[in-house]
Structures are given as C-alpha cells and as structure tokens.
MOPAC internal coordinates of N, CA, C and O (Angstrom, degrees):
PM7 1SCF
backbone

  N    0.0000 0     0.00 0     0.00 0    0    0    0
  C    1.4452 1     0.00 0     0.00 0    1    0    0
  C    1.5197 1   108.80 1     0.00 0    2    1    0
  O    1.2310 1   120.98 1   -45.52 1    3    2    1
  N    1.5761 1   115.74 1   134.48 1    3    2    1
  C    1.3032 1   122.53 1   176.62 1    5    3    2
  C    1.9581 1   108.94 1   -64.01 1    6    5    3
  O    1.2310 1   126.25 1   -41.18 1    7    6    5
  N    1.1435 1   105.60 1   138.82 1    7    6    5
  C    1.8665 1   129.72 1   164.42 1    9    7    6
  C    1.6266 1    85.56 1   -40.15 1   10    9    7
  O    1.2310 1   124.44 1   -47.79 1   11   10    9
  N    1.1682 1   109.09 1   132.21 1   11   10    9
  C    1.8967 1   109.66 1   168.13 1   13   11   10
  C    1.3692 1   117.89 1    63.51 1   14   13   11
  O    1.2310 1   115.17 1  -177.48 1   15   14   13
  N    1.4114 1   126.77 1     2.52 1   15   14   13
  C    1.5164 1   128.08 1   162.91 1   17   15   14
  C    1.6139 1   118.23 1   -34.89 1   18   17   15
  O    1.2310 1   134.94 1   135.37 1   19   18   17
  N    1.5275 1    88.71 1   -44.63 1   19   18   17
  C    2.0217 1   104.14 1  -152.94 1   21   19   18
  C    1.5796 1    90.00 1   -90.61 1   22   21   19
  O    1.2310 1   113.34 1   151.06 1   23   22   21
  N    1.4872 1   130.19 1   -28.94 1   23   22   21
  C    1.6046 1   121.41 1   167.36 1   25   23   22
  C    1.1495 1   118.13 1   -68.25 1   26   25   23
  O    1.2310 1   118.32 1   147.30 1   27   26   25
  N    1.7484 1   120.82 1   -32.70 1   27   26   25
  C    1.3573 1   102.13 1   170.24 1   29   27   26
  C    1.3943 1   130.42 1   -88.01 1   30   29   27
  O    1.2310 1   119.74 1   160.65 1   31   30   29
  N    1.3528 1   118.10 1   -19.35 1   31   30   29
  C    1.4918 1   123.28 1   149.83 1   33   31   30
  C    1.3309 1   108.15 1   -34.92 1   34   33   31
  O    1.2310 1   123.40 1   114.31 1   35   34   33
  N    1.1559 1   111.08 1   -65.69 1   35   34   33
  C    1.9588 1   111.43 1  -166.85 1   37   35   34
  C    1.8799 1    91.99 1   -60.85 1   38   37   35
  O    1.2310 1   109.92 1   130.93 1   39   38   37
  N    1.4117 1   136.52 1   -49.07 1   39   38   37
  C    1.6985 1   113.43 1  -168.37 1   41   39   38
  C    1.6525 1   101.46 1   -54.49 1   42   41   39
  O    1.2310 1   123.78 1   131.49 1   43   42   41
  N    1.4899 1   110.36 1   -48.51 1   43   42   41
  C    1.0736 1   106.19 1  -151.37 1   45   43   42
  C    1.7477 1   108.79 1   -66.35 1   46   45   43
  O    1.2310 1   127.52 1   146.50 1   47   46   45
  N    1.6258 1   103.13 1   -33.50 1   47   46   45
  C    1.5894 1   105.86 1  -176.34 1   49   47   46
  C    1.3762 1   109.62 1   -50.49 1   50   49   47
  O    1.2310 1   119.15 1   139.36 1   51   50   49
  N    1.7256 1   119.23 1   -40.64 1   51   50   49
  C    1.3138 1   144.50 1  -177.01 1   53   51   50
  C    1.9755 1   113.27 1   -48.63 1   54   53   51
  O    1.2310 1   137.38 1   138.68 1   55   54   53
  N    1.5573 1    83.94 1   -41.32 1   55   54   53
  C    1.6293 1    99.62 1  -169.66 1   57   55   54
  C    1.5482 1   102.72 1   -75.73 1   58   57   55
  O    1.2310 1   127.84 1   120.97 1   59   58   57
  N    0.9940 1   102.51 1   -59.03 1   59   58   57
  C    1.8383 1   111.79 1   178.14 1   61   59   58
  C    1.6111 1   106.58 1   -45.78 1   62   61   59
  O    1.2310 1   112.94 1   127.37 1   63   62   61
  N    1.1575 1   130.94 1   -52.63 1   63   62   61
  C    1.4613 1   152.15 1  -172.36 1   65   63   62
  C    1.5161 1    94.26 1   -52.18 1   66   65   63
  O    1.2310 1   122.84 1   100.40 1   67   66   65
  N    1.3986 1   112.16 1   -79.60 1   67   66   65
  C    1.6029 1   127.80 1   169.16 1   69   67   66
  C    1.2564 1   131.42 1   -50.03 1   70   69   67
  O    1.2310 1   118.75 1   161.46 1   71   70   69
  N    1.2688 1   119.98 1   -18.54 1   71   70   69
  C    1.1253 1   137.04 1   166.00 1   73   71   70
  C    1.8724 1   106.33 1   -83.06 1   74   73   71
  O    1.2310 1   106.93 1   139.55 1   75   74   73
  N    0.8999 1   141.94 1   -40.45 1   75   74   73
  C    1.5344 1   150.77 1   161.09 1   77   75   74
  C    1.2849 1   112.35 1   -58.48 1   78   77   75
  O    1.2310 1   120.82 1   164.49 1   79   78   77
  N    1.0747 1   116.03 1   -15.51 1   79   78   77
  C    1.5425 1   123.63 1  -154.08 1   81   79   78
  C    2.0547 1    90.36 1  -107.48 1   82   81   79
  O    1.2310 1   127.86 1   144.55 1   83   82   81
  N    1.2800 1   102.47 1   -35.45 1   83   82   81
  C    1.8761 1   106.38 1  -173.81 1   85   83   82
  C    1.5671 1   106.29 1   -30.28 1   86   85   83
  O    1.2310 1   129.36 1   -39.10 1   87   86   85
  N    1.0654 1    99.56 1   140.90 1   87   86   85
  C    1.6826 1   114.31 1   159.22 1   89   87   86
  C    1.6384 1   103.11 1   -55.79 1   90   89   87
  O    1.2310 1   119.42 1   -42.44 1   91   90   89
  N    1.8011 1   118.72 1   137.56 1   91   90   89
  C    1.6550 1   109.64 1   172.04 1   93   91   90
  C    1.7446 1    95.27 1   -70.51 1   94   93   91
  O    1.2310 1   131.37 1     5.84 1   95   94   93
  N    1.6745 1    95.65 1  -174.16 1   95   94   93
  C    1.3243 1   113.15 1  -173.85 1   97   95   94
  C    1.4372 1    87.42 1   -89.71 1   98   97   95
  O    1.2310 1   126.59 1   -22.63 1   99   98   97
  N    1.6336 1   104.93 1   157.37 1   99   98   97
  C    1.2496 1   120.43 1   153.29 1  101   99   98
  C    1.2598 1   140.99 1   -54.13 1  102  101   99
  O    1.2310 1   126.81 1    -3.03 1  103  102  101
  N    0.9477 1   104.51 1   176.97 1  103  102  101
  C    1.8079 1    95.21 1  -147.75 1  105  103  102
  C    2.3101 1    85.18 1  -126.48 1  106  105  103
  O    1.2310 1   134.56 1   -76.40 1  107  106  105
  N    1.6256 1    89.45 1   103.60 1  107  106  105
  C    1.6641 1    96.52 1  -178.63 1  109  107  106
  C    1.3804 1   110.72 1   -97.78 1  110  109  107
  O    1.2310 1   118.03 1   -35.32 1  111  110  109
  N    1.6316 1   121.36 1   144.68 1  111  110  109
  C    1.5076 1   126.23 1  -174.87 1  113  111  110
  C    1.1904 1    72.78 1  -125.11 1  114  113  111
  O    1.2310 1   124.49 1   -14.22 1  115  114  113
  N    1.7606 1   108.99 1   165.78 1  115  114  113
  C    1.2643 1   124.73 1   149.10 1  117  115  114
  C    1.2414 1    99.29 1  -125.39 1  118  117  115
  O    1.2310 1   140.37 1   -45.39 1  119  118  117
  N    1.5076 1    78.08 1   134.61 1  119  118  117
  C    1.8024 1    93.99 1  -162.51 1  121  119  118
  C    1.7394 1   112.60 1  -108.97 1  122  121  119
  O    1.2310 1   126.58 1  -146.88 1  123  122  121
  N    1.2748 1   104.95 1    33.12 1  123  122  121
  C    1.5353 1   125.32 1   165.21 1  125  123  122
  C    1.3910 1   116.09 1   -61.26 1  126  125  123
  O    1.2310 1   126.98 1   -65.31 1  127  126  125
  N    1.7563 1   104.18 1   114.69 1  127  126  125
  C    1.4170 1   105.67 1  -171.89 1  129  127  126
  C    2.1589 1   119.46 1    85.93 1  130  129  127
  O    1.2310 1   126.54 1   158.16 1  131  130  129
  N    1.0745 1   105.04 1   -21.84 1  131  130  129
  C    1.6664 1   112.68 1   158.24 1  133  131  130
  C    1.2290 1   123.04 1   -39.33 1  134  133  131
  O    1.2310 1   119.76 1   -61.18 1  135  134  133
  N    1.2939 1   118.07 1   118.82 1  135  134  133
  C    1.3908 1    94.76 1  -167.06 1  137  135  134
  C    1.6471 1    88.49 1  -135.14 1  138  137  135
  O    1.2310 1   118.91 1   -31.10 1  139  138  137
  N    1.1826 1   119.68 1   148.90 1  139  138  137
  C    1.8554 1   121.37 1  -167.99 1  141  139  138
  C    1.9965 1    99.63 1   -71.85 1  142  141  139
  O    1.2310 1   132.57 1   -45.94 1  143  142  141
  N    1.3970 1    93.32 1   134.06 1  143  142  141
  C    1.6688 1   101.75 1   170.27 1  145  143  142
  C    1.5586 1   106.57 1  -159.72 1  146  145  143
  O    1.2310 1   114.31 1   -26.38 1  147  146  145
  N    1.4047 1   128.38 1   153.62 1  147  146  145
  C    0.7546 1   123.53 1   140.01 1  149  147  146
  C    1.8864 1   143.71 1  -102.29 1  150  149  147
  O    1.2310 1   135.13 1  -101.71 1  151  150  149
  N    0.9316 1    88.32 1    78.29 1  151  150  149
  C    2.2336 1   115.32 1  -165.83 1  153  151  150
  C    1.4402 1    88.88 1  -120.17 1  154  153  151
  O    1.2310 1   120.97 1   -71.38 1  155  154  153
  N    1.0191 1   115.75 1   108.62 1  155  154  153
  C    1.2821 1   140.26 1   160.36 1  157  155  154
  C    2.2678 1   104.03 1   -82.53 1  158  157  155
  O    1.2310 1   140.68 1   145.22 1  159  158  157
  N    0.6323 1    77.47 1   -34.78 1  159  158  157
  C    1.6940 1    67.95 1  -171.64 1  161  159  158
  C    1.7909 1   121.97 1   -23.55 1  162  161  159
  O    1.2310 1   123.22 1   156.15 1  163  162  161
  N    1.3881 1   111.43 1   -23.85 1  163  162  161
  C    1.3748 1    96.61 1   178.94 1  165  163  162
  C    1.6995 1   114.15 1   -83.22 1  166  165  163
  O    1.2310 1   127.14 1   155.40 1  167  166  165
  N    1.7511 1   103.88 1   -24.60 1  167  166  165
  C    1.2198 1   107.40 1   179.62 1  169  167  166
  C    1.5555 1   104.50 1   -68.96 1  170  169  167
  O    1.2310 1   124.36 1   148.80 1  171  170  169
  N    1.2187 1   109.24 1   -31.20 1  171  170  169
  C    1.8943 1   114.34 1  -176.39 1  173  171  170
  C    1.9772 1    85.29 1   -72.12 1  174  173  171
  O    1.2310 1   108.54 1   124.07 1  175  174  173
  N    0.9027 1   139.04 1   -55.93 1  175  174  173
  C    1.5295 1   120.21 1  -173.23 1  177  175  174
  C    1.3008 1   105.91 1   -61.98 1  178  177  175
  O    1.2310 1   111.03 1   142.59 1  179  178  177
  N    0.9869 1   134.48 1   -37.41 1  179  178  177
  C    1.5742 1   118.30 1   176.16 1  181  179  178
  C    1.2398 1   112.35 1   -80.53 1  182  181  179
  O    1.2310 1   105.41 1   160.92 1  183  182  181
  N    1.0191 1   144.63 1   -19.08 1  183  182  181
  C    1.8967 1   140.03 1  -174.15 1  185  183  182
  C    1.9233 1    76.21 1   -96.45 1  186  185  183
  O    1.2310 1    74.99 1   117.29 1  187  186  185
  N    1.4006 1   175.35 1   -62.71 1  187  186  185
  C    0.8042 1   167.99 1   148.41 1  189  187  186
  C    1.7600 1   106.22 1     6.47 1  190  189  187
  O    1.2310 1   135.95 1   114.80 1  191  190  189
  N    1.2026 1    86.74 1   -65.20 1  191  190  189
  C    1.6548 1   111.95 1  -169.53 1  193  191  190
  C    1.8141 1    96.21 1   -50.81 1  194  193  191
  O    1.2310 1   127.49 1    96.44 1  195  194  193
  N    1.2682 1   103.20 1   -83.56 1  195  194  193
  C    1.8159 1   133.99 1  -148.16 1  197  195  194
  C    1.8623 1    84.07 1   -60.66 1  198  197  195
  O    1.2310 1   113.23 1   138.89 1  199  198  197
  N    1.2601 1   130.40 1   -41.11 1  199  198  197
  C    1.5747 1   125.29 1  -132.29 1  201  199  198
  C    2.0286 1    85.62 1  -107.35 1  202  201  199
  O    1.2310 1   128.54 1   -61.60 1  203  202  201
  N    1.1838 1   101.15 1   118.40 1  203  202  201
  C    1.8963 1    97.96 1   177.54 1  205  203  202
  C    0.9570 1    98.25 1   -57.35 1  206  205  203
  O    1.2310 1   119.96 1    10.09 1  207  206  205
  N    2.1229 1   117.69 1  -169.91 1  207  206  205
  C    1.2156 1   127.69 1   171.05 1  209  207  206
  C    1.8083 1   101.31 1   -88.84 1  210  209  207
  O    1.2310 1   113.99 1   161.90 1  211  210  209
  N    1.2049 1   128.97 1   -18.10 1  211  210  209
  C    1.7152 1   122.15 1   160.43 1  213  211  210
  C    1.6811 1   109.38 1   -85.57 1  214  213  211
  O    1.2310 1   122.36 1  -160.02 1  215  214  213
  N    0.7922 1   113.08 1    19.98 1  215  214  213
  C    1.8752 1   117.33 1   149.42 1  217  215  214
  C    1.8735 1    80.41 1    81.81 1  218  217  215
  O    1.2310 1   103.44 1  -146.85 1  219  218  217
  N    0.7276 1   148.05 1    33.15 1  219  218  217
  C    1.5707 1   147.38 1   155.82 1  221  219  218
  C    1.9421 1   110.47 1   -79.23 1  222  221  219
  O    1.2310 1   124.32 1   -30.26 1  223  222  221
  N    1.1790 1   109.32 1   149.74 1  223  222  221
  C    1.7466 1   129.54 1   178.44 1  225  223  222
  C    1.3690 1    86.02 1  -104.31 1  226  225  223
  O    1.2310 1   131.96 1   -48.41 1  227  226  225
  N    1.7803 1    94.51 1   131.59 1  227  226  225
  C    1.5898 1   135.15 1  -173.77 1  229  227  226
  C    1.2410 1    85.22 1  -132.75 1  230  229  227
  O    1.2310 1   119.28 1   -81.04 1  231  230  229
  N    1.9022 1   118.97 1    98.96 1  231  230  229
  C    1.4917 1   130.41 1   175.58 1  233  231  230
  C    1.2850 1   109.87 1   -80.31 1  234  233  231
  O    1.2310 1   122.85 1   165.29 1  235  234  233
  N    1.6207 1   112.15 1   -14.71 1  235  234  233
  C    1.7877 1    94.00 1  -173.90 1  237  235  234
  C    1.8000 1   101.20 1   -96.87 1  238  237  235
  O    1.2310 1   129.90 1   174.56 1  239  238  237
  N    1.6113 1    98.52 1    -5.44 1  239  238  237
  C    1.4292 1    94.17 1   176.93 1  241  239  238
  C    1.4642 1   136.41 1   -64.49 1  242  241  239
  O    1.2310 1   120.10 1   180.00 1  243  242  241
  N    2.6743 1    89.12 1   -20.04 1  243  242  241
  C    0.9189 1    88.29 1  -162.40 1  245  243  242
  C    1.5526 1   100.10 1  -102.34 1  246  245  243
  O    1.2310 1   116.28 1  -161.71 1  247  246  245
  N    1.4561 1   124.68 1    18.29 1  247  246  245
  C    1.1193 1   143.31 1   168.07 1  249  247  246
  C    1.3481 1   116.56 1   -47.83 1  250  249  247
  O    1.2310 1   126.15 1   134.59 1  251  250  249
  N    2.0608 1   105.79 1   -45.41 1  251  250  249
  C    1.2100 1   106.90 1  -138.17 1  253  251  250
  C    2.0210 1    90.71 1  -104.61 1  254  253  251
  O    1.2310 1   140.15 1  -174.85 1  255  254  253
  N    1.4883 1    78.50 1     5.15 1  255  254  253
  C    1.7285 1    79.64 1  -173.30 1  257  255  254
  C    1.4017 1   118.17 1  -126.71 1  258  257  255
  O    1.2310 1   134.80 1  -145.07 1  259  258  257
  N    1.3250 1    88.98 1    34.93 1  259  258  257
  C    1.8820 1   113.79 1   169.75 1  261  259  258
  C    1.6590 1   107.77 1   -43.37 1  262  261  259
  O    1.2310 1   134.65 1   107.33 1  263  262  261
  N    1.5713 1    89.27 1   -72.67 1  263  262  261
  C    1.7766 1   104.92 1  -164.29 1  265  263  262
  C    1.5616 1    91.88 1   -48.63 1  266  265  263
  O    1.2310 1   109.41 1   148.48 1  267  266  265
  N    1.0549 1   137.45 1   -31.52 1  267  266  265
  C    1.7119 1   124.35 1  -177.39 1  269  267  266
  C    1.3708 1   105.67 1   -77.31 1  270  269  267
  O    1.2310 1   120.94 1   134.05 1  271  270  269
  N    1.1660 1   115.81 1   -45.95 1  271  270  269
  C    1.9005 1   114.87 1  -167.47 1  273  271  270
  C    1.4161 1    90.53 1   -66.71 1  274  273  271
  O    1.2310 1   113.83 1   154.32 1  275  274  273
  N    1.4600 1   129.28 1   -25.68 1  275  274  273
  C    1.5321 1   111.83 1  -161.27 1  277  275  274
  C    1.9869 1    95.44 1   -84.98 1  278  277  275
  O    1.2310 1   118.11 1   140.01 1  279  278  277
  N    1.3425 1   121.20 1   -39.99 1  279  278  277
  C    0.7976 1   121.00 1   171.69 1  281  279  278
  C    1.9004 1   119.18 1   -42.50 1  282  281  279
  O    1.2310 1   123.59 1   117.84 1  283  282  281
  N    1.2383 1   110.73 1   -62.16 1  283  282  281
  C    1.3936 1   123.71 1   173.64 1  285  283  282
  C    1.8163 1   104.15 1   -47.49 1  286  285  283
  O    1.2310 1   127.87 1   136.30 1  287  286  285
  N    1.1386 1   102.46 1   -43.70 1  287  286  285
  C    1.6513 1   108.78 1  -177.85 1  289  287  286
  C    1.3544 1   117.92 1   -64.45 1  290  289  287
  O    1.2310 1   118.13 1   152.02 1  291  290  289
  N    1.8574 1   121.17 1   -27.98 1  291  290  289
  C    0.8343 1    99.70 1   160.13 1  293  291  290
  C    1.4509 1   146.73 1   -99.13 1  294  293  291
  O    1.2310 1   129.79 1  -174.10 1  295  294  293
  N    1.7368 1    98.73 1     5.90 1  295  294  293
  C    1.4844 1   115.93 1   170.87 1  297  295  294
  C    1.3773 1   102.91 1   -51.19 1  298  297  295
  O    1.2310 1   133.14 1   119.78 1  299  298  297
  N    1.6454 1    92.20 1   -60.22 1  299  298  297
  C    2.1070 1    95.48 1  -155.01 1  301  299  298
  C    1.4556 1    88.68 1   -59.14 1  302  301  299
  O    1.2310 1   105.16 1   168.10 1  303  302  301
  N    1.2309 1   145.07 1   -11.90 1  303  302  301
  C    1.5389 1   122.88 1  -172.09 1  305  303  302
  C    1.1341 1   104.20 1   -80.54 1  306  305  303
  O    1.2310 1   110.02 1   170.55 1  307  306  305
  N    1.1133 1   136.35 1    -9.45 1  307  306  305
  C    2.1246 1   130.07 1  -168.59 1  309  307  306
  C    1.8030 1   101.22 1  -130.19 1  310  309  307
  O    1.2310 1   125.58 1  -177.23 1  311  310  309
  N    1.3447 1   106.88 1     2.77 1  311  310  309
  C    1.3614 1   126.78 1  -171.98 1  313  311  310
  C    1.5317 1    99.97 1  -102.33 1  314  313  311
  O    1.2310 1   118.40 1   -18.11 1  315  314  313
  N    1.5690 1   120.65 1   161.89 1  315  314  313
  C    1.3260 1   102.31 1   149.89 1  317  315  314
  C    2.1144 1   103.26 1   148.29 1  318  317  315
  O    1.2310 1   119.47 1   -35.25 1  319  318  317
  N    1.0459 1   118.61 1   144.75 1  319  318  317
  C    1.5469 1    96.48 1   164.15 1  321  319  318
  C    1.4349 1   137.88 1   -38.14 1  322  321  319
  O    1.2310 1   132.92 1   158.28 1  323  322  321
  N    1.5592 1    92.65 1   -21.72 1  323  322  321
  C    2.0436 1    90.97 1  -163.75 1  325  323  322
  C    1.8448 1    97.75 1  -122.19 1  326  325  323
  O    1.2310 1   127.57 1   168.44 1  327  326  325
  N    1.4004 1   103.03 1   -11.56 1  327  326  325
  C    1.2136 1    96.82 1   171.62 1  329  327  326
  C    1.5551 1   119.58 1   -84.29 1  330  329  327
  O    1.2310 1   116.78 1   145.98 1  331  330  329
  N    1.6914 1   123.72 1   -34.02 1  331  330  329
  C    0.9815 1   139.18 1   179.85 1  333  331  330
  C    1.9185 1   121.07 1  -142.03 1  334  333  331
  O    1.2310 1   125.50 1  -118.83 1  335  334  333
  N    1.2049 1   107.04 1    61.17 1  335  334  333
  C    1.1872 1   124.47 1  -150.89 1  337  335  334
  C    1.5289 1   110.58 1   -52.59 1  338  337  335
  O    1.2310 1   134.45 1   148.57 1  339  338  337
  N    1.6082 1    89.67 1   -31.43 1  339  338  337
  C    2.0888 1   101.83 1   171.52 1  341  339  338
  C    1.5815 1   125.36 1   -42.80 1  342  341  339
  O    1.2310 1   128.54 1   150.67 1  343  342  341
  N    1.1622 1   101.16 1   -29.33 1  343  342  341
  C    1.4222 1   133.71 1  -166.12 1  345  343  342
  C    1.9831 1   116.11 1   -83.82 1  346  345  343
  O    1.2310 1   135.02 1   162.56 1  347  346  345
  N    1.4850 1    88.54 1   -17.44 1  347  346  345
  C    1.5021 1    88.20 1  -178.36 1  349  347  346
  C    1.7923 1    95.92 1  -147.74 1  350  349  347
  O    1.2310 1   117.83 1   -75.95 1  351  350  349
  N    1.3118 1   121.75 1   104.05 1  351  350  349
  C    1.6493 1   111.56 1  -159.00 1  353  351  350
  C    1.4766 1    79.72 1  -127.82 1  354  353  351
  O    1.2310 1   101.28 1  -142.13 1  355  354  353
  N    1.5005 1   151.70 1    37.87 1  355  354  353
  C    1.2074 1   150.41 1   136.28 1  357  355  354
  C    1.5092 1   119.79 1  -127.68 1  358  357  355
  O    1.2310 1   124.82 1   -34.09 1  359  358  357
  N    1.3632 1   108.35 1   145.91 1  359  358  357
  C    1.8369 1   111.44 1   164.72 1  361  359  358
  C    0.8732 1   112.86 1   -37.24 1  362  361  359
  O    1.2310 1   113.30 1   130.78 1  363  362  361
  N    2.0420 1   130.27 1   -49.22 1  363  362  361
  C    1.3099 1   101.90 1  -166.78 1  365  363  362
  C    1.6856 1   109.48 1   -99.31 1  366  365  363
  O    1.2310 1   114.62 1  -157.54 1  367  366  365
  N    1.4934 1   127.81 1    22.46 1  367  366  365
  C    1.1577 1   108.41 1   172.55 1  369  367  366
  C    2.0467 1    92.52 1   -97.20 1  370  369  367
  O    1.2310 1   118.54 1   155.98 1  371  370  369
  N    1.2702 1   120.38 1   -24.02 1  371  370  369
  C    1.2827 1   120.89 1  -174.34 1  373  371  370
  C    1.5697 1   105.66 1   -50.56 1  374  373  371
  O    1.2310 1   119.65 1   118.83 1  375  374  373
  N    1.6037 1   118.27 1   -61.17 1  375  374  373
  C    1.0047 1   138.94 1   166.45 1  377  375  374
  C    1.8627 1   117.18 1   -47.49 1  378  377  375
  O    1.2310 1   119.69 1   154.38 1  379  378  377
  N    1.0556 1   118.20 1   -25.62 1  379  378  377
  C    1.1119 1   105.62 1   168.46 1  381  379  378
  C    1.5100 1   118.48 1   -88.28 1  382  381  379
  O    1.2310 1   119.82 1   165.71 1  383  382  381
  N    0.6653 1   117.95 1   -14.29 1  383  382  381
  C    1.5763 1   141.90 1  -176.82 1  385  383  382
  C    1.2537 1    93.66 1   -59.25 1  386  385  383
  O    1.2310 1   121.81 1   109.06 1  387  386  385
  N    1.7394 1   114.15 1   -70.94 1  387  386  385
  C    1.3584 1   127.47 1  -141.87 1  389  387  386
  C    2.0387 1    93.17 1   -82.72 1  390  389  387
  O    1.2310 1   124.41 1   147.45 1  391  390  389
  N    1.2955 1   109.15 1   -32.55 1  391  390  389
  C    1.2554 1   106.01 1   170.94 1  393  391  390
  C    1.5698 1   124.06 1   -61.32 1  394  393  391
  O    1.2310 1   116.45 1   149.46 1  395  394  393
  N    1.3168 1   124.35 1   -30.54 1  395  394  393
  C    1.4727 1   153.21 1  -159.76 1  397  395  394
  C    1.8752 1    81.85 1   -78.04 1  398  397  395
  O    1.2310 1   129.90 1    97.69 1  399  398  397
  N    1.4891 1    98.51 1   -82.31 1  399  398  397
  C    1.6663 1    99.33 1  -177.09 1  401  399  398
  C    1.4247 1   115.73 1   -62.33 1  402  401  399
  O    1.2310 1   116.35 1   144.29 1  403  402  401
  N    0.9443 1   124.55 1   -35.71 1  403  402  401
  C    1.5701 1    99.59 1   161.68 1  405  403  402
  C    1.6862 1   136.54 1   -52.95 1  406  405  403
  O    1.2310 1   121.99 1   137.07 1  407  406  405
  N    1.1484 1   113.80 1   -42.93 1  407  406  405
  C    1.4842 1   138.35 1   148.25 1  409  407  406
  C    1.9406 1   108.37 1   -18.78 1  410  409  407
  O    1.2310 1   137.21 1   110.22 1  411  410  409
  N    1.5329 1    84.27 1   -69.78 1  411  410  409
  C    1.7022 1   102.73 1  -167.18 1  413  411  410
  C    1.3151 1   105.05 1   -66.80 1  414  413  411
  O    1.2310 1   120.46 1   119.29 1  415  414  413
  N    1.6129 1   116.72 1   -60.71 1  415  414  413
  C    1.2198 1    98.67 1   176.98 1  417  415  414
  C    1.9513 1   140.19 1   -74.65 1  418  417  415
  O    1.2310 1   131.27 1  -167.81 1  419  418  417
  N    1.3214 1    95.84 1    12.19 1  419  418  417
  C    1.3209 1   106.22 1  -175.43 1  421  419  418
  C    1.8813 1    99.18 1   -97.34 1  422  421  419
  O    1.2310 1   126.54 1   153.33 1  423  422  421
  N    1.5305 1   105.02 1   -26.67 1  423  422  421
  C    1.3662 1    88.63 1   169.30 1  425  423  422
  C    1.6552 1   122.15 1   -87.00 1  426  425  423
  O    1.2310 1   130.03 1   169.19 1  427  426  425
  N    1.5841 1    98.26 1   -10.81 1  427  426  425
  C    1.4891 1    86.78 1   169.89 1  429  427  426
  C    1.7320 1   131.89 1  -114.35 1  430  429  427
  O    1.2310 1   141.95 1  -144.96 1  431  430  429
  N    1.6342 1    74.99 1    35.04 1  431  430  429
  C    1.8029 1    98.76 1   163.53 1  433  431  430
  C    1.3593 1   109.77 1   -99.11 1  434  433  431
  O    1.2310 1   117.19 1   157.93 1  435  434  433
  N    1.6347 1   122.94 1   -22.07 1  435  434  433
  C    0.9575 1   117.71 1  -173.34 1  437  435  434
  C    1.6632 1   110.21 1  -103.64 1  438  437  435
  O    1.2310 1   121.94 1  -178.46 1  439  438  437
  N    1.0861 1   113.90 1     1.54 1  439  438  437
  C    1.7095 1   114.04 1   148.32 1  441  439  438
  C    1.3059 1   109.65 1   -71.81 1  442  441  439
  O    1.2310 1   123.49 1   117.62 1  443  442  441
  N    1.3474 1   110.92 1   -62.38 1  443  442  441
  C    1.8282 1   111.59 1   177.68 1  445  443  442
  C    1.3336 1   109.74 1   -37.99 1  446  445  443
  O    1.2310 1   118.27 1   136.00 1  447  446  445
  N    1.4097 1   120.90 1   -44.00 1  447  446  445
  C    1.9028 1   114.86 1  -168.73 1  449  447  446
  C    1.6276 1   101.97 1   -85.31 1  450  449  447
  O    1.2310 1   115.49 1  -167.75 1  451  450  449
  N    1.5227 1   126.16 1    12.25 1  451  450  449
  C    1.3329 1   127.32 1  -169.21 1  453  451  450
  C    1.1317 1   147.54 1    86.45 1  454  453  451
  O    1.2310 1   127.14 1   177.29 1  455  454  453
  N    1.3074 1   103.88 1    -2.71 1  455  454  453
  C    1.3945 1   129.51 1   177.55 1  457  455  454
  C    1.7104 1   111.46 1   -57.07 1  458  457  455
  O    1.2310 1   105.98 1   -34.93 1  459  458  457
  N    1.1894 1   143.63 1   145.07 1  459  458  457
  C    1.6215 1   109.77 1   -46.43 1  461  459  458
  C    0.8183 1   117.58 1   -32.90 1  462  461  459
  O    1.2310 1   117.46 1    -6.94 1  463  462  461
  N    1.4263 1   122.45 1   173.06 1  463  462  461
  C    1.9563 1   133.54 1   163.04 1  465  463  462
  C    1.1646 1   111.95 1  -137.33 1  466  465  463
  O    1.2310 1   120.10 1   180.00 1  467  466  465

C-alpha cells in the first residue's frame, strides 16, 4: 500500500459525500411578458388536470401540463404580497397566495426530481 493511500481515500470519500450533500440549482423562469394578477385559473386547470376524480396524483398528467404550471409559475413570481402588496390587502387573500405557490411550486419540484419516471 502507497504512504497516503488511506488519506486520500478519506478526501475523496469526503468529496463524494459533500458533493451529494450540494444545495440543487435554482430554479430560473423567464419572466418576459409576466404581468402581476391574481387569476389563479391556470393553477385551478392543472390541480383539475394532475388530481383524479378519487383524489389520487396522475404524474404523467402532470407532465403534460408543464407549459401551464410554468405559465402559473411565472405569474406568482412578479405577483405576490411583497411584490405587489395592492393586490392582496387581507390575511386571507395574503395567505391564499402563499398557499396557491406553495402548491405550484411543489409540483414543479417534482418534475425537476423526475417525477413521472
């Protein structure tokens, strides 16, 4: 066995480990043409779409209804309590907001992680 074999095993085990461990990349819209609203309707066509009639997730449904979630994704991005505060002048429209984008972007984390497969 080479002098320093077993130290560089341990950086490299370290590197691989830490390297798995990275934060993903961010998640970029281009938000050309976005214009602030609050109309949920495309997010209501896709939870329509993705969600069966026994309340079950249809992943290739929500495959096919990307180009809409991305659309919806980029409203709530120029949208929002702190971006356009006029737009939400109660708790529960603030709160619906924040529920709406959470929703959206959790389904389009789960295209990013591959979902379908």
């Amino acid at each position: 066995m080479r002098a320093g074999s077993g130290k560089s095993r341990l950086v490299l085990s370290w590197a691989v480990l830490l390297a798995g461990c990275a934060a993903p990349a961010p998640v970029e819209l281009d938000l050309t043409g976005a214009v602030p609203t609050t109309d949920t309707s495309e997010l209501a066509r896709v939870l329509q779409a993705v969600v069966t009639d026994g309340g079950r997730f249809d992943p290739a449904a929500l495959k096919r209804m990307e180009g809409t979630l991305d659309a919806c994704l980029r409203k709530l991005a120029v949208t929002g309590p702190r971006a356009t505060p006029e737009l939400f002048p109660t708790y529960g429209s603030r709160w619906a907001y924040w529920y709406n984008a959470r929703a959206a972007w959790s389904m389009k984390l789960a295209l990013l992680a591959g979902c379908p497969r």
